[in-house]
C-alpha positions as YAML, in Angstrom:
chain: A
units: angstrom
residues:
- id: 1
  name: UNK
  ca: [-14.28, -30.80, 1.79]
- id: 2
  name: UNK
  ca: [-16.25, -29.89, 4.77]
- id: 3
  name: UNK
  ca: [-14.46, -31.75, 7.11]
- id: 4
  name: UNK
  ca: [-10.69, -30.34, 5.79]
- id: 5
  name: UNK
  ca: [-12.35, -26.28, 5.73]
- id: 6
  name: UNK
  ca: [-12.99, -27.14, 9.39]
- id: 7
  name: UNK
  ca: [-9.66, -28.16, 10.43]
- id: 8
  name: UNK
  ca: [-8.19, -25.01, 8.40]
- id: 9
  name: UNK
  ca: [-10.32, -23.10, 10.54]
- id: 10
  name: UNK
  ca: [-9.74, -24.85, 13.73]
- id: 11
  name: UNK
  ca: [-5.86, -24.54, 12.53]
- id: 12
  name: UNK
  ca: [-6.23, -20.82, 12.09]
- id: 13
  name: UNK
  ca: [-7.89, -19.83, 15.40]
- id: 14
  name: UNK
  ca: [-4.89, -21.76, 16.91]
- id: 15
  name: UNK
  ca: [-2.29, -19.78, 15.21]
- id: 16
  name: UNK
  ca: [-4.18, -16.78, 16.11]
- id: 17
  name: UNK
  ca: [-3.71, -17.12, 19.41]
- id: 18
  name: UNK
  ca: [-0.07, -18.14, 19.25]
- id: 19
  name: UNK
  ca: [0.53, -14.65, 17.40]
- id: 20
  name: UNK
  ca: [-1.26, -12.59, 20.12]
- id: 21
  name: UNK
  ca: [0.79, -14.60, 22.72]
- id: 22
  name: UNK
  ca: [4.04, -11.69, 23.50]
- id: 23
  name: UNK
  ca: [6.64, -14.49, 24.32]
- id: 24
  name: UNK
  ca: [6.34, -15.67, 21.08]
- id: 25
  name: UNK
  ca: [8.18, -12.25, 19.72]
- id: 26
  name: UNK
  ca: [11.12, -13.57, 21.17]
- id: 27
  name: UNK
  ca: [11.53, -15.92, 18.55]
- id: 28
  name: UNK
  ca: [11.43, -14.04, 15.50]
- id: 29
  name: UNK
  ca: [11.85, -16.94, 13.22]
- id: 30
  name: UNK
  ca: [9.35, -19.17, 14.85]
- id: 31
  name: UNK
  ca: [6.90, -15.60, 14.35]
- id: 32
  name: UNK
  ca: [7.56, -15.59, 10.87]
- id: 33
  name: UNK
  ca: [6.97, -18.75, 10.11]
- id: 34
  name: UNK
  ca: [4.06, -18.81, 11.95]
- id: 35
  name: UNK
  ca: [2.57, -15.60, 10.58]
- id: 36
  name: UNK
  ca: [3.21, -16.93, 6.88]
- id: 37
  name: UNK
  ca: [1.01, -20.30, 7.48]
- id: 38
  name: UNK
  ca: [-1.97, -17.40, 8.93]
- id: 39
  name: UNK
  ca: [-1.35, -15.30, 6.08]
- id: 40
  name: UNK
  ca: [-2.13, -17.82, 3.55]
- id: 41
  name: UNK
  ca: [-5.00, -19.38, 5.86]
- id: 42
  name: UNK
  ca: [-6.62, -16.14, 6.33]
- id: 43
  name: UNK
  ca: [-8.26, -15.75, 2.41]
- id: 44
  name: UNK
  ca: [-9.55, -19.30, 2.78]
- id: 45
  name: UNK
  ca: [-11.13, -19.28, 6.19]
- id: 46
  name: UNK
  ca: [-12.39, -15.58, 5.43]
- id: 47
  name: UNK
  ca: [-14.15, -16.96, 2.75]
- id: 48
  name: UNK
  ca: [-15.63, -20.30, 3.86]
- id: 49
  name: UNK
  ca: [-16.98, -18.16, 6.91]
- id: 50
  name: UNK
  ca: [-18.63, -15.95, 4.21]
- id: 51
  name: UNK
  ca: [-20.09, -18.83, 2.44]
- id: 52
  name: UNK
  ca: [-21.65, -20.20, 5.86]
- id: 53
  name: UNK
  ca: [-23.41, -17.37, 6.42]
- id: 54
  name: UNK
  ca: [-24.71, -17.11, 3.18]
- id: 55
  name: UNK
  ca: [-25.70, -20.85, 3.49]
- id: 56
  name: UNK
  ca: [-27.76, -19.82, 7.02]
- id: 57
  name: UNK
  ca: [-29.17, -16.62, 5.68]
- id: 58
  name: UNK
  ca: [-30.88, -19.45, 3.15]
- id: 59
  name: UNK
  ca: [-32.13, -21.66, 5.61]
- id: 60
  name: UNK
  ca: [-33.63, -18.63, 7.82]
- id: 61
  name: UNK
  ca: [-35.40, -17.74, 4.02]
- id: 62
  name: UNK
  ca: [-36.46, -20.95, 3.47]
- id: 63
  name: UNK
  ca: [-37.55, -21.67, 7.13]
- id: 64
  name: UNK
  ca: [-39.46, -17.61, 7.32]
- id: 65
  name: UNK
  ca: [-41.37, -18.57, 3.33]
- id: 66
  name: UNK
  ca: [-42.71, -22.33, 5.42]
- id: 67
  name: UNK
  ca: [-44.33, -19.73, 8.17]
- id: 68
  name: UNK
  ca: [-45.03, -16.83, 6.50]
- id: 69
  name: UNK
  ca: [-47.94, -16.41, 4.09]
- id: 70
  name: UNK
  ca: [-48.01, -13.19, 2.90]
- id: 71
  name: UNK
  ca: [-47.18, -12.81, -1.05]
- id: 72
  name: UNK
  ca: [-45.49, -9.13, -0.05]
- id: 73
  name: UNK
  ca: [-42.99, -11.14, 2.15]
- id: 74
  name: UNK
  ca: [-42.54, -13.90, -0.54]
- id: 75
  name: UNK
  ca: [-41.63, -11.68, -2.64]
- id: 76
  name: UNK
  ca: [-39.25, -9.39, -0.59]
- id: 77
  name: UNK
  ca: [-37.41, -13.39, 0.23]
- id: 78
  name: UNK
  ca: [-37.75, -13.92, -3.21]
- id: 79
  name: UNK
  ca: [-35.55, -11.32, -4.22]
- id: 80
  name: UNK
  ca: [-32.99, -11.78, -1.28]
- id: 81
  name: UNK
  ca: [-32.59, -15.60, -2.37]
- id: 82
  name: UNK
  ca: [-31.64, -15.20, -5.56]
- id: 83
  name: UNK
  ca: [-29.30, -12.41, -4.35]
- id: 84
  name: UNK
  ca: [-28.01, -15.17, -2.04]
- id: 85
  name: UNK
  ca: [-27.66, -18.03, -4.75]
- id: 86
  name: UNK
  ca: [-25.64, -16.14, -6.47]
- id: 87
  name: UNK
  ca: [-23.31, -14.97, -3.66]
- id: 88
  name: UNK
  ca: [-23.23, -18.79, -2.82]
- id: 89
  name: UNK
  ca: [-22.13, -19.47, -6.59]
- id: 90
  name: UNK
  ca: [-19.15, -17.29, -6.02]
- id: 91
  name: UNK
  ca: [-17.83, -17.71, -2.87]
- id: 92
  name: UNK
  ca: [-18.07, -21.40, -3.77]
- id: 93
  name: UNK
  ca: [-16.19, -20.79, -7.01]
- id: 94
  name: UNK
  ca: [-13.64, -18.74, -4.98]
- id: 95
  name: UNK
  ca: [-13.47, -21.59, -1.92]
- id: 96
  name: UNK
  ca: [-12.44, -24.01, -4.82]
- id: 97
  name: UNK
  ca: [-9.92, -21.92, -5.86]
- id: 98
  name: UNK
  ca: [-8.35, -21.41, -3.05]
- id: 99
  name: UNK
  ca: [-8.20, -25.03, -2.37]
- id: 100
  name: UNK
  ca: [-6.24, -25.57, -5.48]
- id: 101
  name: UNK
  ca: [-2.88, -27.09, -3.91]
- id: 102
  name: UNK
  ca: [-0.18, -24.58, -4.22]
- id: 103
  name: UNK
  ca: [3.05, -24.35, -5.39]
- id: 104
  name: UNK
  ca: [5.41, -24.77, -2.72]
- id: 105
  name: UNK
  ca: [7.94, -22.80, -3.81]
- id: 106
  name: UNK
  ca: [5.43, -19.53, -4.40]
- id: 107
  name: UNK
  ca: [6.78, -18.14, -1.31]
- id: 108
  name: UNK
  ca: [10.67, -18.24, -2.14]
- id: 109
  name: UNK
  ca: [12.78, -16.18, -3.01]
- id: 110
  name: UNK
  ca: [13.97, -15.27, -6.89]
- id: 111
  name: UNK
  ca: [16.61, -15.75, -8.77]
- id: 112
  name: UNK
  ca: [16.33, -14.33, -12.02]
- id: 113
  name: UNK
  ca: [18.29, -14.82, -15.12]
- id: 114
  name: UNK
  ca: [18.43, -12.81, -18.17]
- id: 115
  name: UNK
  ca: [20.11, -13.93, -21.35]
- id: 116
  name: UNK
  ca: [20.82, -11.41, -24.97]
- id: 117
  name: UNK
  ca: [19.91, -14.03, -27.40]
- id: 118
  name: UNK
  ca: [19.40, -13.12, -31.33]
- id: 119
  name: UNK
  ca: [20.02, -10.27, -32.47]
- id: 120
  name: UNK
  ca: [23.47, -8.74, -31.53]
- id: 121
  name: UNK
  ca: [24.10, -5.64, -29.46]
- id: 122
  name: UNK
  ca: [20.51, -4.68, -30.02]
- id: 123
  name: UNK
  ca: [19.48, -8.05, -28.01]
- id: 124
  name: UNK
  ca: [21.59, -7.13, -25.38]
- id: 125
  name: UNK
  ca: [20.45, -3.37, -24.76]
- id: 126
  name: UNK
  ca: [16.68, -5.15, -24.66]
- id: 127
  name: UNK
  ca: [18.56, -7.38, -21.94]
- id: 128
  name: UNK
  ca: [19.19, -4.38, -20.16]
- id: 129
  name: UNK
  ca: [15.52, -2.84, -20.26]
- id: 130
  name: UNK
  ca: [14.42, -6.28, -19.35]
- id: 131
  name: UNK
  ca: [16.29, -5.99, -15.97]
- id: 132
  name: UNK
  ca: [15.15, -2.47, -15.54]
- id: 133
  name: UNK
  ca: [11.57, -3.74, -16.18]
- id: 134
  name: UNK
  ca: [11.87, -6.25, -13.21]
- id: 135
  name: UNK
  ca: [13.56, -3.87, -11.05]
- id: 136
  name: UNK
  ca: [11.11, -1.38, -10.91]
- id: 137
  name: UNK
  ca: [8.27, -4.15, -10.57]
- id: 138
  name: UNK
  ca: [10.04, -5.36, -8.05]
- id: 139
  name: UNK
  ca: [10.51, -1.84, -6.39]
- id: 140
  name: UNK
  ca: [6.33, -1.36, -7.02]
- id: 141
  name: UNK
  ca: [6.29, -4.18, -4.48]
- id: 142
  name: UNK
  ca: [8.40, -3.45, -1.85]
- id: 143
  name: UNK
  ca: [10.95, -6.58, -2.99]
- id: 144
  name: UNK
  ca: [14.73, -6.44, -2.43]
- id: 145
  name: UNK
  ca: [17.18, -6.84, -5.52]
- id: 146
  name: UNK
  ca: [20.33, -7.68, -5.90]
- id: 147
  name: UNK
  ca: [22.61, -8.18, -9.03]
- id: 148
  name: UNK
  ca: [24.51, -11.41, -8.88]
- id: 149
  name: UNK
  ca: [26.02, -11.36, -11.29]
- id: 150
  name: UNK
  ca: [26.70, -10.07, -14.61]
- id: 151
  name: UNK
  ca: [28.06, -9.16, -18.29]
- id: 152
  name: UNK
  ca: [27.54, -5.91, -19.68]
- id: 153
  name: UNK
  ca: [28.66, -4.67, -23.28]
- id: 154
  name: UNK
  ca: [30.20, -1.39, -23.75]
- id: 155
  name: UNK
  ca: [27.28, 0.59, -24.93]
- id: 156
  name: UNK
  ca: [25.17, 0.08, -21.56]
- id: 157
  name: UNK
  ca: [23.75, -3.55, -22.61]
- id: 158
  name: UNK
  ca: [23.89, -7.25, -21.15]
- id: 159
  name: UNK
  ca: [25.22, -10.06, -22.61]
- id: 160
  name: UNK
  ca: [23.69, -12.06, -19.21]
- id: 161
  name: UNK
  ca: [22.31, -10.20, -16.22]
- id: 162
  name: UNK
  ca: [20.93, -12.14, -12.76]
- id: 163
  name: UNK
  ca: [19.35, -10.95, -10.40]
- id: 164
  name: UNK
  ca: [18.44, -11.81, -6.82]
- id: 165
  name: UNK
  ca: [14.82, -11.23, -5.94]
- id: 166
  name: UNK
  ca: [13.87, -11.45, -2.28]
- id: 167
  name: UNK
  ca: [10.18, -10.78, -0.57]
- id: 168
  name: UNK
  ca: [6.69, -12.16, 0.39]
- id: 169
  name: UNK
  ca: [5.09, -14.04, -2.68]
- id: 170
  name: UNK
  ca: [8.09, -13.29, -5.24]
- id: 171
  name: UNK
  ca: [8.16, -16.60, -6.80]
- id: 172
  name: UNK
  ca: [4.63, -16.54, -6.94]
- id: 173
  name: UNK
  ca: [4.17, -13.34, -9.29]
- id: 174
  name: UNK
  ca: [7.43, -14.14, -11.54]
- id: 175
  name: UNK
  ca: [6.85, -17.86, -12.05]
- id: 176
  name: UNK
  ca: [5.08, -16.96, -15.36]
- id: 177
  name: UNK
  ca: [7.96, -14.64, -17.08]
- id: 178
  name: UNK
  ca: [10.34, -18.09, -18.40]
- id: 179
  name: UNK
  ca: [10.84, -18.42, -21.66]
- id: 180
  name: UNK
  ca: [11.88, -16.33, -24.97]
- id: 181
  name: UNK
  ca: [10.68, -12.58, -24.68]
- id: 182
  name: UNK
  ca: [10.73, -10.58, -28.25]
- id: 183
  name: UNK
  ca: [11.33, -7.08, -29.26]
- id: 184
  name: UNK
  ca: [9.96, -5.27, -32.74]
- id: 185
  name: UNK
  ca: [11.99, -1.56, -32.69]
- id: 186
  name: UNK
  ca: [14.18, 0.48, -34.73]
- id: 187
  name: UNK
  ca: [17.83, 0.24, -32.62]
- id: 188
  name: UNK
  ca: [19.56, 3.20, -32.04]
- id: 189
  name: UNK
  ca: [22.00, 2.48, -34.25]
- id: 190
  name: UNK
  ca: [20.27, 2.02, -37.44]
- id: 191
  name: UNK
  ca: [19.97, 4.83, -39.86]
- id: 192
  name: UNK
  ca: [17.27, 3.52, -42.43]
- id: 193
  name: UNK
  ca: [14.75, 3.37, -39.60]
- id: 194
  name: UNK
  ca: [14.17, -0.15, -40.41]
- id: 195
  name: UNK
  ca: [12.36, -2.01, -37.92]
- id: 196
  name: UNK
  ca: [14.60, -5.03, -36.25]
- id: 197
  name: UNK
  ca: [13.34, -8.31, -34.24]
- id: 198
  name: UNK
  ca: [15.56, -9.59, -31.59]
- id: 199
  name: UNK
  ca: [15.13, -11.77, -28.59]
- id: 200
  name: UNK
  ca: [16.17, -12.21, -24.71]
- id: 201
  name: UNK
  ca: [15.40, -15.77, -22.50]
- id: 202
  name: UNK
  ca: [14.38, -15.29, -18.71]
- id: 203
  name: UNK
  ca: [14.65, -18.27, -16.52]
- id: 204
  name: UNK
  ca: [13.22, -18.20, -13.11]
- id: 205
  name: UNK
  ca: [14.05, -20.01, -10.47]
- id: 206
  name: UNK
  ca: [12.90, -20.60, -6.86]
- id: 207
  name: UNK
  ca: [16.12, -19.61, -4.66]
- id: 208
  name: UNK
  ca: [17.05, -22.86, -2.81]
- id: 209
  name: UNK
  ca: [17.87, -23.06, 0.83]
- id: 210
  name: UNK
  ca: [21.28, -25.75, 1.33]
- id: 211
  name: UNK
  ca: [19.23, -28.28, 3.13]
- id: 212
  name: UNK
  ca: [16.91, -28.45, -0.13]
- id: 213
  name: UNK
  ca: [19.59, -29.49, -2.49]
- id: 214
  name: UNK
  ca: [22.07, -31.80, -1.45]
- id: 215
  name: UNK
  ca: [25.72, -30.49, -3.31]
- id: 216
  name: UNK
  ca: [28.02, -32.52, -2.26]
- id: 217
  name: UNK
  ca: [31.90, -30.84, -2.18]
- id: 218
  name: UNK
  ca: [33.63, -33.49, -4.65]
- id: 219
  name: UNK
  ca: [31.06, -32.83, -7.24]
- id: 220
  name: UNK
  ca: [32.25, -29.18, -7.67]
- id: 221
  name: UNK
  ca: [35.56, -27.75, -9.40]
- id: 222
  name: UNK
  ca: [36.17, -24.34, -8.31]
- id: 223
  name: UNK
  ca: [37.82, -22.49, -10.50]
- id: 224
  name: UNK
  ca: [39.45, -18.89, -9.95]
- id: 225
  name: UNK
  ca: [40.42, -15.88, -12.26]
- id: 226
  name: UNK
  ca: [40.74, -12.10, -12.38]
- id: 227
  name: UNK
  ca: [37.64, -9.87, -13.13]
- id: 228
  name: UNK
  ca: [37.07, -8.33, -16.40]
- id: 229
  name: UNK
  ca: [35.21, -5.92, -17.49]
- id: 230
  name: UNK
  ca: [33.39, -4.37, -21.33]
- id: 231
  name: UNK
  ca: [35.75, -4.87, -23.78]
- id: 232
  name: UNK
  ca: [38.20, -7.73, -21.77]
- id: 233
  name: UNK
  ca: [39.49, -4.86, -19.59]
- id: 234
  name: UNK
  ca: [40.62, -6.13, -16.00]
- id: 235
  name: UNK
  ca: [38.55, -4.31, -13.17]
- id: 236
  name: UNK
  ca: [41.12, -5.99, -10.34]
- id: 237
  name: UNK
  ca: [44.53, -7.58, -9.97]
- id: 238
  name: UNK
  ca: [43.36, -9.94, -7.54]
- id: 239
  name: UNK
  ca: [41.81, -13.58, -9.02]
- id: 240
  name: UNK
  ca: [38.51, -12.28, -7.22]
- id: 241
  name: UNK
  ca: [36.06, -13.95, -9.95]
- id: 242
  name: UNK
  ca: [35.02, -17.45, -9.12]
- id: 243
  name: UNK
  ca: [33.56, -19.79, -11.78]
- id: 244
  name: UNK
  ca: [31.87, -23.46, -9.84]
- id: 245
  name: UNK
  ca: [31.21, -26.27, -12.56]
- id: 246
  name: UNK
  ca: [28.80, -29.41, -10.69]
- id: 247
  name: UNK
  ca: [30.89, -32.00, -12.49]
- id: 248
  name: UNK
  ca: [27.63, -34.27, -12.11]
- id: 249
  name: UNK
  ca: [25.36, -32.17, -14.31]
- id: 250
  name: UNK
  ca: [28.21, -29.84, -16.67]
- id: 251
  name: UNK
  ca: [26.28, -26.67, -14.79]
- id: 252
  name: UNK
  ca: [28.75, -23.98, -14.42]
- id: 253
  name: UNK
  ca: [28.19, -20.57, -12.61]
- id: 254
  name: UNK
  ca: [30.49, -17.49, -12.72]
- id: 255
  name: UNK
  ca: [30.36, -14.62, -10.36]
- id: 256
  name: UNK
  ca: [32.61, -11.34, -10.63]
- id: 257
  name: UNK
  ca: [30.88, -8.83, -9.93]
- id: 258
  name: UNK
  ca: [32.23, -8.61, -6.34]
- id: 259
  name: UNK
  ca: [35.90, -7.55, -5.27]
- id: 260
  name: UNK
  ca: [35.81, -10.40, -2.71]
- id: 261
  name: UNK
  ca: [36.68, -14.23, -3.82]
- id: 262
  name: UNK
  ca: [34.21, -15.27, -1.21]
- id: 263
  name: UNK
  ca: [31.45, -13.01, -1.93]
- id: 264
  name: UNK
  ca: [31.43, -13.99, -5.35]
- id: 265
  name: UNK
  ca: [31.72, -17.93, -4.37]
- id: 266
  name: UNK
  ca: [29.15, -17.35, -2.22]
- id: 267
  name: UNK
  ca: [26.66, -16.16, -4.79]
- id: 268
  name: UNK
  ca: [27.58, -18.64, -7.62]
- id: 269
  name: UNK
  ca: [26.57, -21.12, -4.77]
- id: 270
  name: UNK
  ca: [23.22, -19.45, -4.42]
- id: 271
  name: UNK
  ca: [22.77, -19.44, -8.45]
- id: 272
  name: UNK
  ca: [24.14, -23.00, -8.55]
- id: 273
  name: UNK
  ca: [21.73, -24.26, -6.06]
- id: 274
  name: UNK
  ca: [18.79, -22.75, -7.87]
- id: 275
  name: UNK
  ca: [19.28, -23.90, -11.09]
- id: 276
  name: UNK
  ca: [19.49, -27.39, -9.64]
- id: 277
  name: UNK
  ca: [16.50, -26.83, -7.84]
- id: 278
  name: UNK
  ca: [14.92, -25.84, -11.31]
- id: 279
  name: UNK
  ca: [16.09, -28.58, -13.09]
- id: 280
  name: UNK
  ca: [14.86, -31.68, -10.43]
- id: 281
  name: UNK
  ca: [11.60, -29.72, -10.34]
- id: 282
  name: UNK
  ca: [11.46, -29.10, -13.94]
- id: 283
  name: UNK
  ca: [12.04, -32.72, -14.10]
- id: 284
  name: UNK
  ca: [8.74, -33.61, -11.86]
- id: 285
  name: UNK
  ca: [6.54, -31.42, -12.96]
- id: 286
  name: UNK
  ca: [7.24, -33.03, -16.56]
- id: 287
  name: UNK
  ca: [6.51, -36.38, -15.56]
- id: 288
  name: UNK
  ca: [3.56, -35.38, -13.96]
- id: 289
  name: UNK
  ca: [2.08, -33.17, -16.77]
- id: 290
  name: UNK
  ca: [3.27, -35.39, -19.71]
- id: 291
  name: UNK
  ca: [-0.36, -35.84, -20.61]
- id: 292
  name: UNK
  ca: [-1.17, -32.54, -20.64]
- id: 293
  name: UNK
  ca: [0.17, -28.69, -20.66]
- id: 294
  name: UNK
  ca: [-1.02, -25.45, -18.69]
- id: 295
  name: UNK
  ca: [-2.78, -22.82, -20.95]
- id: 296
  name: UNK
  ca: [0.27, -20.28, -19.80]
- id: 297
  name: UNK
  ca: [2.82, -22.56, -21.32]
- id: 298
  name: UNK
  ca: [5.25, -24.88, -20.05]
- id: 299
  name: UNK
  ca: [7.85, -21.92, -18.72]
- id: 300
  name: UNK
  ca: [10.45, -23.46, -21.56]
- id: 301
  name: UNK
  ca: [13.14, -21.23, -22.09]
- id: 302
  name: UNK
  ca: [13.00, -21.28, -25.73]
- id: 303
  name: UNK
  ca: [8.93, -20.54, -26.01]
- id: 304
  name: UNK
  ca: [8.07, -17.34, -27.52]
- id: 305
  name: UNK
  ca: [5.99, -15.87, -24.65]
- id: 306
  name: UNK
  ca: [5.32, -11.99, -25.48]
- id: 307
  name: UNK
  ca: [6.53, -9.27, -27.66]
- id: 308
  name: UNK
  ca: [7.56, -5.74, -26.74]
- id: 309
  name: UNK
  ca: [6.68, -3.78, -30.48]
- id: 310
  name: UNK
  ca: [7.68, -0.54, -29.73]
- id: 311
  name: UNK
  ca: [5.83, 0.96, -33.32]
- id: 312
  name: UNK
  ca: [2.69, 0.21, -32.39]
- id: 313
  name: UNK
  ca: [3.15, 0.88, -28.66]
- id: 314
  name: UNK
  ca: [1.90, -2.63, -27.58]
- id: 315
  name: UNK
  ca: [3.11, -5.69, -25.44]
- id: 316
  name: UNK
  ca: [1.26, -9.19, -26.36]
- id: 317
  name: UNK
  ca: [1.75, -11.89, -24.24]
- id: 318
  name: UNK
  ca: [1.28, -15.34, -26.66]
- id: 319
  name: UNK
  ca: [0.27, -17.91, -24.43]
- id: 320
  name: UNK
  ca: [-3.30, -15.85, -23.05]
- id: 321
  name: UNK
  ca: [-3.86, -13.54, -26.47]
- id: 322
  name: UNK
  ca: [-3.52, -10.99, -24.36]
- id: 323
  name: UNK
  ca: [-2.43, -7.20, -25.89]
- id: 324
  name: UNK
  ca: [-1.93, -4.10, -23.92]
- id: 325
  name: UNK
  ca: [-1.17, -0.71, -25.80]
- id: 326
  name: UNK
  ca: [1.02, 0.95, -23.01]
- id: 327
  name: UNK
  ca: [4.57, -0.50, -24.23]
- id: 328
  name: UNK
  ca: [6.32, 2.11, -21.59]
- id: 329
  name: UNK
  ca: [4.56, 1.66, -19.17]
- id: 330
  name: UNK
  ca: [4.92, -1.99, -18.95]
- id: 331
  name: UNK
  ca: [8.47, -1.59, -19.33]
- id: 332
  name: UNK
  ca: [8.50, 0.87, -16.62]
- id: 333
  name: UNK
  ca: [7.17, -2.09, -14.50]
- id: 334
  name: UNK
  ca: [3.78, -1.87, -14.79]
- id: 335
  name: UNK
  ca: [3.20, -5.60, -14.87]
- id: 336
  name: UNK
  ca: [0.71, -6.44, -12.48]
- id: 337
  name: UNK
  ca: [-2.18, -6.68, -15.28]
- id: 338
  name: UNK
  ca: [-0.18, -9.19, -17.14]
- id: 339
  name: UNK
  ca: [0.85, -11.28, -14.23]
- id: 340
  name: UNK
  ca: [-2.79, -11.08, -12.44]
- id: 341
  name: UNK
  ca: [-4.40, -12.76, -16.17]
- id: 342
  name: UNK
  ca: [-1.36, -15.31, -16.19]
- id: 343
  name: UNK
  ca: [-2.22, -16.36, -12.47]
- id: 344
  name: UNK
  ca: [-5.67, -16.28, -13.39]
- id: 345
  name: UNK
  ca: [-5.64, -18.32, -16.68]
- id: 346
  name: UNK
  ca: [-3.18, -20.79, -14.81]
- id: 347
  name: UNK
  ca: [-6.08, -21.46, -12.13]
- id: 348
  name: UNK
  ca: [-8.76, -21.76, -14.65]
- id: 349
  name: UNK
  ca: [-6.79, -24.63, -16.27]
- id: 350
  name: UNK
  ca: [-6.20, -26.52, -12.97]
- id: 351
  name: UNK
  ca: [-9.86, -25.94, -11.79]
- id: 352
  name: UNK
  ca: [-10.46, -27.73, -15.51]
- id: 353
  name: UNK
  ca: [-8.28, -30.44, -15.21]
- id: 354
  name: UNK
  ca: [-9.16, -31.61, -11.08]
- id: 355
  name: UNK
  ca: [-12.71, -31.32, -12.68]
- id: 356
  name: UNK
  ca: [-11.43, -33.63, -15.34]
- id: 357
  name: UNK
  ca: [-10.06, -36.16, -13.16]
...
């Protein structure tokens, strides 16, 4: 380990001098890419620096207790050392962590998909504060968003909603919100006041670049129609809405939301190419954890993974046992306590299972 910390330190002086170099700024992608690699270097060679000189403040104590003989002073280093110990403890814990390999998709881009599933028009309006939810988290962190497409219902709902995510570590904070999300209320509609349970699915995927999945052009059908909107009513004349099936897998995106043909091929390209992405990953990361699964869950769209009860004011997330009471506040994209325990209880299982191996 000693040996690799050095060469991620010897790797991040280098890129610090690239940075400060001004001729570099004439290549802004070259910058960025650059600046991302010191970014994520910078928490791990912060902290093995801090763990060195914890490690020589010891051996001065140790060396200053073999010379000194006073008990005052052996107690004053005493004290200091186990102060020290402990910092060691930590910033070793931390190092470790920080060392986990990462995800490489954690810096991409989002594409997010929400889906009404039981529970009628009531599923759909929960649809609808799910995308708010993710909006304003998204807005908390200075992330771009973009509807891609959609289906709304004629009382302000979503039969299917997706939105475009873009910013720095989007993937890496969202990664956690796949699967089945529930709602306990009393809907709008209802006039016993009896509560009603209904569901929405999130998928997220990693937004794929074209040189990361290979679609080839005879594998797609490309189909055109005109827009519609609520209730079947036509929004254009113009066969603007583009549906692409990959003939290979039976995926099939629609896009209509635009008033250009191209604009809307354009983005059913971008969902395409994500879902594919999704589903080779998926594919990997389930032959490589068939032994075992994460203590977050397996990010299956059909697992239960928190409930929104709106009578008792709380959100639960299912796969930590973790309960906040401050239901609007969550959905007003408050999410970062949620997210921060998932990324958390995530680590702790990988720490567990390189341990194990």
């Amino acid at each position: 380990m000693i040996d690799q910390l050095a060469e991620l330190e010897r790797r991040y002086a280098e890129l610090s001098e690239r940075l400060a170099d001004p001729a570099l700024l004439g290549d802004q992608q070259a910058w960025r890419s650059l600046r991302k690699e010191h970014s994520r270097l910078e928490p791990v060679v912060e902290c093995y620096r801090e763990l060195e000189a914890v490690r020589r403040a010891r051996r001065e104590n140790a060396r200053l207790s073999e010379e000194e003989a006073e008990p005052e002073f052996h107690r004053l280093v005493e004290e200091e050392e186990q102060e020290l110990a402990r910092r060691e403890e930590d910033l070793a814990a931390r190092l470790r962590k920080l060392l986990l390999p990462r995800d490489p998709r954690d810096d991409k881009d989002v594409i997010l998909e929400i889906r009404a599933g039981v529970g009628g028009e009531e599923a759909a309006l929960f649809a609808a504060d799910l995308l708010r939810m993710y909006t304003r988290y998204a807005e908390r962190h200075g992330w771009r968003t973009e509807i891609l497409a959609s289906s709304p219902t004629d009382i302000g709902g979503f039969k299917e909603v997706i939105l475009g995510i873009a910013g720095e570590g989007v993937y890496s904070r969202l990664k956690f919100e796949s699967g089945t999300h529930r709602v306990q209320r009393v809907p709008s509609t209802e006039s016993s006041g009896r509560i009603h349970t209904s569901a929405a699915t999130v998928a997220v995927m990693a937004e794929a670049e074209e040189v990361e999945v290979d679609i080839r052009p005879e594998d797609l059908r490309v189909d055109t129609f005109r827009s519609g909107g609520a209730g079947g009513q036509h929004v254009n004349k113009t066969e603007s809405a583009v549906r692409i099936t990959h003939l290979p897998t039976g995926l099939v995106v629609s896009c209509q939301d635009e008033k250009s043909q191209h604009k809307n091929r354009e983005r059913a390209m971008r969902v395409l190419r994500a879902r594919l992405w999704d589903r080779y990953e998926e594919a990997r990361r389930s032959e490589q954890a068939r032994a075992r699964r994460d203590q977050v869950g397996t990010g299956d769209r059909s697992e239960r993974i928190r409930t929104y009860n709106f009578p008792q004011g709380r959100v639960t997330d299912h796969r930590i046992g973790m309960t906040l009471h401050r239901i609007e506040a969550v959905l007003d994209g408050d999410l970062d306590e949620l997210v921060d325990a998932l990324a958390m209880s995530a680590d702790q299982a990988r720490l567990a299972a390189q341990g194990g191996s």
